[in-house]
mmJSON file of the N, C-alpha and C atoms, coordinates in Angstrom:
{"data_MODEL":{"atom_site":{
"group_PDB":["ATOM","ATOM","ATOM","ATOM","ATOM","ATOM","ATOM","ATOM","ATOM","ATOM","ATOM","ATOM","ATOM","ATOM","ATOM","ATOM","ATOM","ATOM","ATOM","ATOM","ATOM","ATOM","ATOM","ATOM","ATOM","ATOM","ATOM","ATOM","ATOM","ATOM","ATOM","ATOM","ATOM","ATOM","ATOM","ATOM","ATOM","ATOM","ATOM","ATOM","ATOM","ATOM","ATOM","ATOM","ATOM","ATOM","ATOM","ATOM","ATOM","ATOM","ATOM","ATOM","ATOM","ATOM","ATOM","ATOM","ATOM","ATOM","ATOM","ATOM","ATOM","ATOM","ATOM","ATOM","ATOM","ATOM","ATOM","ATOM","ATOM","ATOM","ATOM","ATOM","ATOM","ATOM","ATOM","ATOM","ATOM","ATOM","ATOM","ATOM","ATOM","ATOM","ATOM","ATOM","ATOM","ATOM","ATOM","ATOM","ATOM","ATOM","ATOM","ATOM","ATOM","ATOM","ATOM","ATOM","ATOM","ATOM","ATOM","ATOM","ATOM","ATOM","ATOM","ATOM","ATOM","ATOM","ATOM","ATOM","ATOM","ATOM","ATOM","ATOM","ATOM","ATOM","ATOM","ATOM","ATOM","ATOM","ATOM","ATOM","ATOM","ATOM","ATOM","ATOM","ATOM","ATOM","ATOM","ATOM","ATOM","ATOM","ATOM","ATOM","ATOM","ATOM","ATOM","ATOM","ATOM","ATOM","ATOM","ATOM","ATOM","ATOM","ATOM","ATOM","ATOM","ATOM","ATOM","ATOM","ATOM","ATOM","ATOM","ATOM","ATOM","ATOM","ATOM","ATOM","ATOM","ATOM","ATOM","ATOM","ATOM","ATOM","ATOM","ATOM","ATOM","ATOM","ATOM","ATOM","ATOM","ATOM","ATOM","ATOM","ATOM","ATOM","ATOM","ATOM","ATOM","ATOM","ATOM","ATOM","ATOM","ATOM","ATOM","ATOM","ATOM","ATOM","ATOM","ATOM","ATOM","ATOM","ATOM","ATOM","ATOM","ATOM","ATOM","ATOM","ATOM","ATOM","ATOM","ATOM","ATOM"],
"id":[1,2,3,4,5,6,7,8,9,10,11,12,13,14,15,16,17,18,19,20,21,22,23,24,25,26,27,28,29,30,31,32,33,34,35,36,37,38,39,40,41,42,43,44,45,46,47,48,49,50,51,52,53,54,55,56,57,58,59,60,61,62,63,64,65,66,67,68,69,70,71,72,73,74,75,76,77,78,79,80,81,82,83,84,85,86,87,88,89,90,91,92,93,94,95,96,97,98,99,100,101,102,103,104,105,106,107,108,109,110,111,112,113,114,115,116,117,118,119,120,121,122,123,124,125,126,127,128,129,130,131,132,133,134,135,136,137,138,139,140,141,142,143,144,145,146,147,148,149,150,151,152,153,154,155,156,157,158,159,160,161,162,163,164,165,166,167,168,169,170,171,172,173,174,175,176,177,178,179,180,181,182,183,184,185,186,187,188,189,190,191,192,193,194,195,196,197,198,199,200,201],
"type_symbol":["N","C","C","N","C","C","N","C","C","N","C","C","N","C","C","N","C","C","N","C","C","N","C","C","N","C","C","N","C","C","N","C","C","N","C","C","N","C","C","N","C","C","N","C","C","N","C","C","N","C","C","N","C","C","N","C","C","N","C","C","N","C","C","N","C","C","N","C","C","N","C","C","N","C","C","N","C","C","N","C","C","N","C","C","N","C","C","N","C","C","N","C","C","N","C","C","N","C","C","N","C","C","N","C","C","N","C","C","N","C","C","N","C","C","N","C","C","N","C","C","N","C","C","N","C","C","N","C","C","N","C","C","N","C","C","N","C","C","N","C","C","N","C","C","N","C","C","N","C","C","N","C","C","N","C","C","N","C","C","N","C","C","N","C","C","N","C","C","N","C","C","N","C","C","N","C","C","N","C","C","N","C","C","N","C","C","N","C","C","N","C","C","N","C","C","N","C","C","N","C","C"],
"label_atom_id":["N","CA","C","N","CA","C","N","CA","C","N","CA","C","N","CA","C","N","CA","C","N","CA","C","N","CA","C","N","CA","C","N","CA","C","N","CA","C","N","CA","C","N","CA","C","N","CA","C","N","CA","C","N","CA","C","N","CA","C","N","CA","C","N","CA","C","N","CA","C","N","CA","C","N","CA","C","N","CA","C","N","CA","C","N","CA","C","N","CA","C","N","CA","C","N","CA","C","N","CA","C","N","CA","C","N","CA","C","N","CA","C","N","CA","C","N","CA","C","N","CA","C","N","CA","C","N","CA","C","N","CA","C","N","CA","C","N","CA","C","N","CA","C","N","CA","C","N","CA","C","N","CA","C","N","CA","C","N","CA","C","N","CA","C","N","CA","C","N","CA","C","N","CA","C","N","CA","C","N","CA","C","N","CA","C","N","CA","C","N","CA","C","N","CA","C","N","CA","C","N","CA","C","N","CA","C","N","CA","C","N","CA","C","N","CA","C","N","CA","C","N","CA","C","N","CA","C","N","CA","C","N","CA","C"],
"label_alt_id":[null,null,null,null,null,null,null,null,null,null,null,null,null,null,null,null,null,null,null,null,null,null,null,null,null,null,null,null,null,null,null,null,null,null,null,null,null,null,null,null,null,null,null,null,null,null,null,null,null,null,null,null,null,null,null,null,null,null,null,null,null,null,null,null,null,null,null,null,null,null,null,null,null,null,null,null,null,null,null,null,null,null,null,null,null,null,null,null,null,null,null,null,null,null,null,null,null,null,null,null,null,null,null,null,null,null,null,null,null,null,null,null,null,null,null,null,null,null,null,null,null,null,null,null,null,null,null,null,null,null,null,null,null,null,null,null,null,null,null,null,null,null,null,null,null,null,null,null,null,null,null,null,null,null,null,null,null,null,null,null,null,null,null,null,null,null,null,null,null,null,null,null,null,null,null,null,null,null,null,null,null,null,null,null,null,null,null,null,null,null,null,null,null,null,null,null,null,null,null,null,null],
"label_comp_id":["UNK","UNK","UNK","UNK","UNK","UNK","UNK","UNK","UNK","UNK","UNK","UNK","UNK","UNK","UNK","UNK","UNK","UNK","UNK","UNK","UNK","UNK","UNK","UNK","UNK","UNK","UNK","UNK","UNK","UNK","UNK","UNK","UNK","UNK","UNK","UNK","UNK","UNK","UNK","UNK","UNK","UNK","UNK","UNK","UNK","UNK","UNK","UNK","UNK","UNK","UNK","UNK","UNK","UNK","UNK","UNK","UNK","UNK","UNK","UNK","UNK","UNK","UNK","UNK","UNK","UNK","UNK","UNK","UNK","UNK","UNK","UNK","UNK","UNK","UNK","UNK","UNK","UNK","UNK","UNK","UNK","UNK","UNK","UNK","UNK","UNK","UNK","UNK","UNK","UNK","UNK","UNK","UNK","UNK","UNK","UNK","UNK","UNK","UNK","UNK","UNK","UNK","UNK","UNK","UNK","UNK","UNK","UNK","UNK","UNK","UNK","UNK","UNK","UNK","UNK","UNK","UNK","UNK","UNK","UNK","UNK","UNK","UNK","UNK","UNK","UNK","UNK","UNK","UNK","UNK","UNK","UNK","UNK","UNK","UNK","UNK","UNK","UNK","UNK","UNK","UNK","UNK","UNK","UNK","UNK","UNK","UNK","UNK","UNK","UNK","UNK","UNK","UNK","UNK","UNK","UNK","UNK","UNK","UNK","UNK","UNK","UNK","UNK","UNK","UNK","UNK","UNK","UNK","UNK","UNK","UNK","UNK","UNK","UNK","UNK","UNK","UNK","UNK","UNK","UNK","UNK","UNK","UNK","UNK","UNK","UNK","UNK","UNK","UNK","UNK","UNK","UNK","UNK","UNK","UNK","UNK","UNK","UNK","UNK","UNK","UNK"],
"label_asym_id":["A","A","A","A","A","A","A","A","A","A","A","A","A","A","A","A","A","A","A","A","A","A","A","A","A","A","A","A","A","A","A","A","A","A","A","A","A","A","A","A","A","A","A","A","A","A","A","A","A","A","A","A","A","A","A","A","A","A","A","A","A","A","A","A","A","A","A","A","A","A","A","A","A","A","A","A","A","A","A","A","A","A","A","A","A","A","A","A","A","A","A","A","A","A","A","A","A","A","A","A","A","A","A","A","A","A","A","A","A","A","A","A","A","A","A","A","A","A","A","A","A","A","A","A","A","A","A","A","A","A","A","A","A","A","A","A","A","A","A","A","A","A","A","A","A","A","A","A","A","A","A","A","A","A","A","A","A","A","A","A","A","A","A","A","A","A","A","A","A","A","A","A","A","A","A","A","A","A","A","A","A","A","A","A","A","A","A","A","A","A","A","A","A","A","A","A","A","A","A","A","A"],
"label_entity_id":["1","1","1","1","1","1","1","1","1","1","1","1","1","1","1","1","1","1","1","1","1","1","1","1","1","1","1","1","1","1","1","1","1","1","1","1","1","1","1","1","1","1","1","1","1","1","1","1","1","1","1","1","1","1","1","1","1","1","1","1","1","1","1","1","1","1","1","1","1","1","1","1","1","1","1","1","1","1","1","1","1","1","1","1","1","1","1","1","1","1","1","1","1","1","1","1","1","1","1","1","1","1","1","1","1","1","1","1","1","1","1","1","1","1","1","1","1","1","1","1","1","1","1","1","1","1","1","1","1","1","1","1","1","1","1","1","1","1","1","1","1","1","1","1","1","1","1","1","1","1","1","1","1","1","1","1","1","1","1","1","1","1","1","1","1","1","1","1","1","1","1","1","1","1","1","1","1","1","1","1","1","1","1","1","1","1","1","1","1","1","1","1","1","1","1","1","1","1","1","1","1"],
"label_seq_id":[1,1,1,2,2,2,3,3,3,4,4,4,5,5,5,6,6,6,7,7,7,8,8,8,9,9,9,10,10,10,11,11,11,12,12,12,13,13,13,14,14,14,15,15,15,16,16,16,17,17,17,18,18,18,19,19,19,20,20,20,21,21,21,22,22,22,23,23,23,24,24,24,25,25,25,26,26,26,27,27,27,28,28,28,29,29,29,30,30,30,31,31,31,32,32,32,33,33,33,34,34,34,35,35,35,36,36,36,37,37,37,38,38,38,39,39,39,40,40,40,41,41,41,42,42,42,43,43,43,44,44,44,45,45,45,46,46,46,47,47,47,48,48,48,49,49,49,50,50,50,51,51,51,52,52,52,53,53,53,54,54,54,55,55,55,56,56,56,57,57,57,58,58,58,59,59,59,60,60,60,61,61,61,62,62,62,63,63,63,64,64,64,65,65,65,66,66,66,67,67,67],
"pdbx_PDB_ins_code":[null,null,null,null,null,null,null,null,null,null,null,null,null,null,null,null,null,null,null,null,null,null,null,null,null,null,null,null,null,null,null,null,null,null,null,null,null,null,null,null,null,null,null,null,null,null,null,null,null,null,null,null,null,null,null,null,null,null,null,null,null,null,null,null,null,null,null,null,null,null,null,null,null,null,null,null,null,null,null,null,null,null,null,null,null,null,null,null,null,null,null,null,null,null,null,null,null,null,null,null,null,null,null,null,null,null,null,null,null,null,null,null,null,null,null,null,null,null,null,null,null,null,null,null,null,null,null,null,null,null,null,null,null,null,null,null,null,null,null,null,null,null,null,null,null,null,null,null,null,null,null,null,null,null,null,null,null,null,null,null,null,null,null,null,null,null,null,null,null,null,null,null,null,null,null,null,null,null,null,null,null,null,null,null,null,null,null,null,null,null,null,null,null,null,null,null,null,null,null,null,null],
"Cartn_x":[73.542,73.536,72.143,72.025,71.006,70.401,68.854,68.217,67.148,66.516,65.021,64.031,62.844,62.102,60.836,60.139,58.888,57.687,56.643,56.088,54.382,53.453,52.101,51.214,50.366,49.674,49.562,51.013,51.402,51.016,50.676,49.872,49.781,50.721,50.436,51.479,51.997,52.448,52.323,51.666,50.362,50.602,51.139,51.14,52.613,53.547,54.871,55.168,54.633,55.265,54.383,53.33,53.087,54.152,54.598,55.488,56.608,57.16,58.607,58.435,57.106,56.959,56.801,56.16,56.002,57.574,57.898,59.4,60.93,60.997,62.199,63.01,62.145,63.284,63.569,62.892,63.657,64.41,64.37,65.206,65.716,65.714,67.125,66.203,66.479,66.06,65.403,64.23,63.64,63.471,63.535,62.746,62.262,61.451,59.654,60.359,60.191,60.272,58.634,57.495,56.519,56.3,57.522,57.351,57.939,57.632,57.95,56.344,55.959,55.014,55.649,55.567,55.197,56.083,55.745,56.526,57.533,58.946,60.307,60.305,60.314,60.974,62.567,63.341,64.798,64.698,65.642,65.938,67.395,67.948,69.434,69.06,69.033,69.288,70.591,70.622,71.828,71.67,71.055,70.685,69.39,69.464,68.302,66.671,67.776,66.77,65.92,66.728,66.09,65.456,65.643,64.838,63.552,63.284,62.002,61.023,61.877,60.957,60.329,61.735,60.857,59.766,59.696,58.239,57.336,57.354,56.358,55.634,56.485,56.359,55.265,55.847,55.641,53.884,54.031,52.74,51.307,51.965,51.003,50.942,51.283,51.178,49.869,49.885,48.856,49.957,51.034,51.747,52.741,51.87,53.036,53.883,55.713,56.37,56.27,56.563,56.155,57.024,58.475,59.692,61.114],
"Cartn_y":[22.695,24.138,24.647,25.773,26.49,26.614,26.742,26.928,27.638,28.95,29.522,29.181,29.073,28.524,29.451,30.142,30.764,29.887,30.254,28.605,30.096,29.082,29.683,29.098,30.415,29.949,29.732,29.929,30.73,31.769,31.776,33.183,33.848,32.693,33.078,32.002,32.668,32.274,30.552,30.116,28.769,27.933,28.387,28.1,28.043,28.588,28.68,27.089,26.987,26.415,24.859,24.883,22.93,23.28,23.718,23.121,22.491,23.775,23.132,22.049,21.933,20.434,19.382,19.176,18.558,18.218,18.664,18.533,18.421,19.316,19.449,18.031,17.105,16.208,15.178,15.608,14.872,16.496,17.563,18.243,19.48,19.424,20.078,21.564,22.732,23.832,24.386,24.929,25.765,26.863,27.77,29.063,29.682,30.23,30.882,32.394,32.955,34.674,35.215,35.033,36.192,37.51,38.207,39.328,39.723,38.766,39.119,38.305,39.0,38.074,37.937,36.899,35.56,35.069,34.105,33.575,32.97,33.069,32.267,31.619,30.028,29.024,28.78,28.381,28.571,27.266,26.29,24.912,24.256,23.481,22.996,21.714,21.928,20.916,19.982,18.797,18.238,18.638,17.839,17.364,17.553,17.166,17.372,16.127,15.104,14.249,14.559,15.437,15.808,17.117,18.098,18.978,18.871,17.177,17.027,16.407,15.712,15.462,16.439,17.905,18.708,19.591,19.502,20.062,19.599,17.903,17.077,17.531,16.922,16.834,18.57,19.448,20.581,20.936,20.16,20.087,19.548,18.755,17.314,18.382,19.58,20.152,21.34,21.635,22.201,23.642,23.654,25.123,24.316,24.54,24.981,25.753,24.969,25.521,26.23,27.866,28.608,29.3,28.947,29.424,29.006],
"Cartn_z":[245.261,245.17,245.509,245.723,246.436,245.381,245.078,243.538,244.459,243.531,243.585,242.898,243.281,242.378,242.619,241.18,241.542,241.421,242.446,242.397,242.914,242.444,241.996,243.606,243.666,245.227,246.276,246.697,248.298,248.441,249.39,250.138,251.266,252.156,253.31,254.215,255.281,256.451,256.377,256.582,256.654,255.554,254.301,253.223,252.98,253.799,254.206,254.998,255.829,256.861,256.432,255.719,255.279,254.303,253.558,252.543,253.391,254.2,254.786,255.909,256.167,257.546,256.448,254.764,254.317,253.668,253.278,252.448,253.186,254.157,254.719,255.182,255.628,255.807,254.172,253.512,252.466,251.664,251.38,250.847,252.001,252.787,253.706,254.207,254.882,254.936,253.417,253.755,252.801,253.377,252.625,252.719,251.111,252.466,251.231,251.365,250.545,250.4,249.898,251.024,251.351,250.773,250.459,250.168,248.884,248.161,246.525,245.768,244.747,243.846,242.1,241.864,242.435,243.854,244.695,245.802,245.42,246.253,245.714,246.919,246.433,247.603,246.703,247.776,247.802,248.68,248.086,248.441,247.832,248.74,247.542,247.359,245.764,245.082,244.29,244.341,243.8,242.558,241.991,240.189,239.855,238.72,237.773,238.303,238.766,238.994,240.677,241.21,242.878,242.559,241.399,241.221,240.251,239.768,239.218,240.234,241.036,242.393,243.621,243.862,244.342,243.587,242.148,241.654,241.292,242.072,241.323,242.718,243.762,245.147,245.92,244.672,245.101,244.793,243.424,242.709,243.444,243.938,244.74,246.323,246.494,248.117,247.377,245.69,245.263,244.902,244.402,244.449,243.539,242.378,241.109,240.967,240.739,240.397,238.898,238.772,237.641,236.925,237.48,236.939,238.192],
"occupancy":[1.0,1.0,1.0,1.0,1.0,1.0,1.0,1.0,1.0,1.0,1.0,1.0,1.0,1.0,1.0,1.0,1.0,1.0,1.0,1.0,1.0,1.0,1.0,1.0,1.0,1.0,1.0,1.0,1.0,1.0,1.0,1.0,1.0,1.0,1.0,1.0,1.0,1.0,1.0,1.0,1.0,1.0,1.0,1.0,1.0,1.0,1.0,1.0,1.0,1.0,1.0,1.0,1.0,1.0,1.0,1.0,1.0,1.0,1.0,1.0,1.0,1.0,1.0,1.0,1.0,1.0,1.0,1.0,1.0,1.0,1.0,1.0,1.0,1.0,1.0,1.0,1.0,1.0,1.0,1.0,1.0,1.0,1.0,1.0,1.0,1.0,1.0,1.0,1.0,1.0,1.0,1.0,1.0,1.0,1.0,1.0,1.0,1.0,1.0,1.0,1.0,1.0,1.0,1.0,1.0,1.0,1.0,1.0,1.0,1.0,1.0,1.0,1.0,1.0,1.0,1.0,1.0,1.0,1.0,1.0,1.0,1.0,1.0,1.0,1.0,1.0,1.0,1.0,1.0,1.0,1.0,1.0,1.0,1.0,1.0,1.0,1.0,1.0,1.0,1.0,1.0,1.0,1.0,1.0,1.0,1.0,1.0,1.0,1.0,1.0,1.0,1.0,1.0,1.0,1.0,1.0,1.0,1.0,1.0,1.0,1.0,1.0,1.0,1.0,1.0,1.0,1.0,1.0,1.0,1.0,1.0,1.0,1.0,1.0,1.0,1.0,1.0,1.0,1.0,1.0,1.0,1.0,1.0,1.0,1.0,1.0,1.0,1.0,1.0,1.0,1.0,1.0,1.0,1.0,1.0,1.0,1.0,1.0,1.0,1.0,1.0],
"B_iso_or_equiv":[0.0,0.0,0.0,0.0,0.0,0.0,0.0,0.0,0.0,0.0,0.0,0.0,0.0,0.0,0.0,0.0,0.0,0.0,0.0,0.0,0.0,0.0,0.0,0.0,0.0,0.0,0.0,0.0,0.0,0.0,0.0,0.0,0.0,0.0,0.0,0.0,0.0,0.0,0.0,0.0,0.0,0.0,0.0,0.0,0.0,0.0,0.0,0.0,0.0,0.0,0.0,0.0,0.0,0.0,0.0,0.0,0.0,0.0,0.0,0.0,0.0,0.0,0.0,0.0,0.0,0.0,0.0,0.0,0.0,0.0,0.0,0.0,0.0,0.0,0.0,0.0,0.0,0.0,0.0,0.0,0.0,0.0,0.0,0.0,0.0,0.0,0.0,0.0,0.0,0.0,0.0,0.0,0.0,0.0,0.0,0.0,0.0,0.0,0.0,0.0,0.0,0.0,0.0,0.0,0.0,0.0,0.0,0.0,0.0,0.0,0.0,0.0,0.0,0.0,0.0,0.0,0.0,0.0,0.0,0.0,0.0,0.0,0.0,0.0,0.0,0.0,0.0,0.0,0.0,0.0,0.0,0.0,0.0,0.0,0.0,0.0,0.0,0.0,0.0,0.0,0.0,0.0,0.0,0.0,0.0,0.0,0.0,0.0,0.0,0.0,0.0,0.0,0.0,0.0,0.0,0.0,0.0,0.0,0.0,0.0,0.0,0.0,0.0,0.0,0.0,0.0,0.0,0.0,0.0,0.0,0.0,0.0,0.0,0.0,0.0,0.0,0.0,0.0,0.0,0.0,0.0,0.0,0.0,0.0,0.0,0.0,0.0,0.0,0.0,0.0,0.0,0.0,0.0,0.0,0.0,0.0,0.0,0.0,0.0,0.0,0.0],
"pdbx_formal_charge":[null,null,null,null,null,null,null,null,null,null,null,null,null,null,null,null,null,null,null,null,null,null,null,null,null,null,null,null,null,null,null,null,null,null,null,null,null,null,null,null,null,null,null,null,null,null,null,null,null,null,null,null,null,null,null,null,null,null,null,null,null,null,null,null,null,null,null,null,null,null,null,null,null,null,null,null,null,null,null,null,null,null,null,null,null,null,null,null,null,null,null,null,null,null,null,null,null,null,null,null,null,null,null,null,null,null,null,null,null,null,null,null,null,null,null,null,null,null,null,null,null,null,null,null,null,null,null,null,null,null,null,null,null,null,null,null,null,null,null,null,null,null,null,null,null,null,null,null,null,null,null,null,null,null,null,null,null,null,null,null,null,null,null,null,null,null,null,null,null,null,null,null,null,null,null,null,null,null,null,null,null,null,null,null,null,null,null,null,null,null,null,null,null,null,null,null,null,null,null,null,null],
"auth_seq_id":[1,1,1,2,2,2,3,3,3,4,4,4,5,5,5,6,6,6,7,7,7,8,8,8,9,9,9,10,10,10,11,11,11,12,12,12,13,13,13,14,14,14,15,15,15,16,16,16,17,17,17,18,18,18,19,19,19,20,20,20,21,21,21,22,22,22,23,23,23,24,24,24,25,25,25,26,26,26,27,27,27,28,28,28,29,29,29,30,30,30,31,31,31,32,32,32,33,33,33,34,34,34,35,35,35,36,36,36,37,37,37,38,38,38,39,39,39,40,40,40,41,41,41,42,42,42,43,43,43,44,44,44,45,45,45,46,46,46,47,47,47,48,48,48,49,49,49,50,50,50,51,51,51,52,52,52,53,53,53,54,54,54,55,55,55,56,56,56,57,57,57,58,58,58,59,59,59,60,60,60,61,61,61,62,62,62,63,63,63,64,64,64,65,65,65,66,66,66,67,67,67],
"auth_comp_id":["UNK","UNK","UNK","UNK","UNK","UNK","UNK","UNK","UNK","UNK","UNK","UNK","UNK","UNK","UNK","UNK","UNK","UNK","UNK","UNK","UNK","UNK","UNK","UNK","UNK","UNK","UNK","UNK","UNK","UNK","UNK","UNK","UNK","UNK","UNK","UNK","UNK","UNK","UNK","UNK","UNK","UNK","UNK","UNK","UNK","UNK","UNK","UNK","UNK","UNK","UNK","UNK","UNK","UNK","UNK","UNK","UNK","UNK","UNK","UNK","UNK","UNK","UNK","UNK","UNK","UNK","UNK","UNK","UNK","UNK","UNK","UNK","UNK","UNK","UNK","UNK","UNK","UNK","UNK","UNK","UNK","UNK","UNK","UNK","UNK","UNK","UNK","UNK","UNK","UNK","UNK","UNK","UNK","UNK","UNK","UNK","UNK","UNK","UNK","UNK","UNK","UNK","UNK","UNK","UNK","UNK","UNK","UNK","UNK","UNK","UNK","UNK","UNK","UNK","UNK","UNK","UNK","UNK","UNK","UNK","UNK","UNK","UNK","UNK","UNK","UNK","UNK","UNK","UNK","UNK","UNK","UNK","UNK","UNK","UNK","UNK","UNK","UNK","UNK","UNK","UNK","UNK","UNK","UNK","UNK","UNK","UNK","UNK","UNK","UNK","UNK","UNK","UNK","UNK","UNK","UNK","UNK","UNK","UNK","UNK","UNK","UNK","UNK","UNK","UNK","UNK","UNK","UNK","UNK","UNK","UNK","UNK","UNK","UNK","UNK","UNK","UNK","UNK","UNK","UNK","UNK","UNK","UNK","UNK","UNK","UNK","UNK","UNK","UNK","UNK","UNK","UNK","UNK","UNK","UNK","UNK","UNK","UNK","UNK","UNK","UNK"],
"auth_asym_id":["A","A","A","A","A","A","A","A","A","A","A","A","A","A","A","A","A","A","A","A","A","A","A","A","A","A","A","A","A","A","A","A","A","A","A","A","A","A","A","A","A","A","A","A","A","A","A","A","A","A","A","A","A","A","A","A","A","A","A","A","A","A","A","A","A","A","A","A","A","A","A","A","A","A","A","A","A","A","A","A","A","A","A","A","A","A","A","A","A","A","A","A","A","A","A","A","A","A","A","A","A","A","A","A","A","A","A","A","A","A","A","A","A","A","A","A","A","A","A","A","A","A","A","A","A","A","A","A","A","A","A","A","A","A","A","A","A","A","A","A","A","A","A","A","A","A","A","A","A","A","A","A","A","A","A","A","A","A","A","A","A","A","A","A","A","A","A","A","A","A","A","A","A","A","A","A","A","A","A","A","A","A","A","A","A","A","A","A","A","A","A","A","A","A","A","A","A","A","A","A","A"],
"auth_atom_id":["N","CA","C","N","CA","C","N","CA","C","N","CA","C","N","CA","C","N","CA","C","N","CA","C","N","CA","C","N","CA","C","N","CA","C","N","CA","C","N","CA","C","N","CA","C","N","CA","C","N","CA","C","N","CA","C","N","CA","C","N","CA","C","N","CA","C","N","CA","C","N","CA","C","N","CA","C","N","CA","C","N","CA","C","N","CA","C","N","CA","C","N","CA","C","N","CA","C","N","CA","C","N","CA","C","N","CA","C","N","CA","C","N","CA","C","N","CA","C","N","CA","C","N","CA","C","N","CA","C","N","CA","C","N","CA","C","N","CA","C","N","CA","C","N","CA","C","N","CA","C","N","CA","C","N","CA","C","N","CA","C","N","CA","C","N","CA","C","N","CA","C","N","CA","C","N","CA","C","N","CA","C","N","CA","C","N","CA","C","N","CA","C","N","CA","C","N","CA","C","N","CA","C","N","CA","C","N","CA","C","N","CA","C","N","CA","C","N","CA","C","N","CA","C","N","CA","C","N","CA","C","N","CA","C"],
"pdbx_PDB_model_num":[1,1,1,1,1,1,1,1,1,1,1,1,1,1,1,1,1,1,1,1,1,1,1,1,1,1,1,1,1,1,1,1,1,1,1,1,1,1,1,1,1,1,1,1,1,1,1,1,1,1,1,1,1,1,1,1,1,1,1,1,1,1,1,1,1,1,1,1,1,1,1,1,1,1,1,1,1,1,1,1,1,1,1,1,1,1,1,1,1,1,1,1,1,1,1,1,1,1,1,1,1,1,1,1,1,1,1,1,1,1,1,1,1,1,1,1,1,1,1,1,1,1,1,1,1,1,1,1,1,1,1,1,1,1,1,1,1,1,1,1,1,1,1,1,1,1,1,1,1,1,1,1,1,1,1,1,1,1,1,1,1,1,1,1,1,1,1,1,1,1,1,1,1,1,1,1,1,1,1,1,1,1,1,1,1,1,1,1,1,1,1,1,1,1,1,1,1,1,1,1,1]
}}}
């Protein structure tokens, strides 16, 4: 299922596009929503155990997930 996630320290375009060259082939299309604060990345997740890896994963790119 499709999950949002508000995540700390995106800022920019640039900051958009390493997440999704870094992640996308292990979790599928992302998109960043730019124009909300805090930033929402939107990704589908299976389970519990693929959504602790995309915020570890997310953590380690420097952009804490924050809700």
């Amino acid at each position: 299922m499709k999950k949002t996630f508000k995540a700390d320290k995106i800022a920019c375009s640039g900051c958009s596009n390493m997440i999704k060259a870094s992640l996308e082939d292990t979790f599928g299309e992302i998109v960043v929503n730019l124009d909300v604060t805090p930033k929402e990345v939107t990704v589908e997740i299976e389970n519990e155990e693929q959504e602790q890896v995309f915020k570890k994963e997310m953590k380690e790119l420097g952009f804490e997930i924050i809700g």
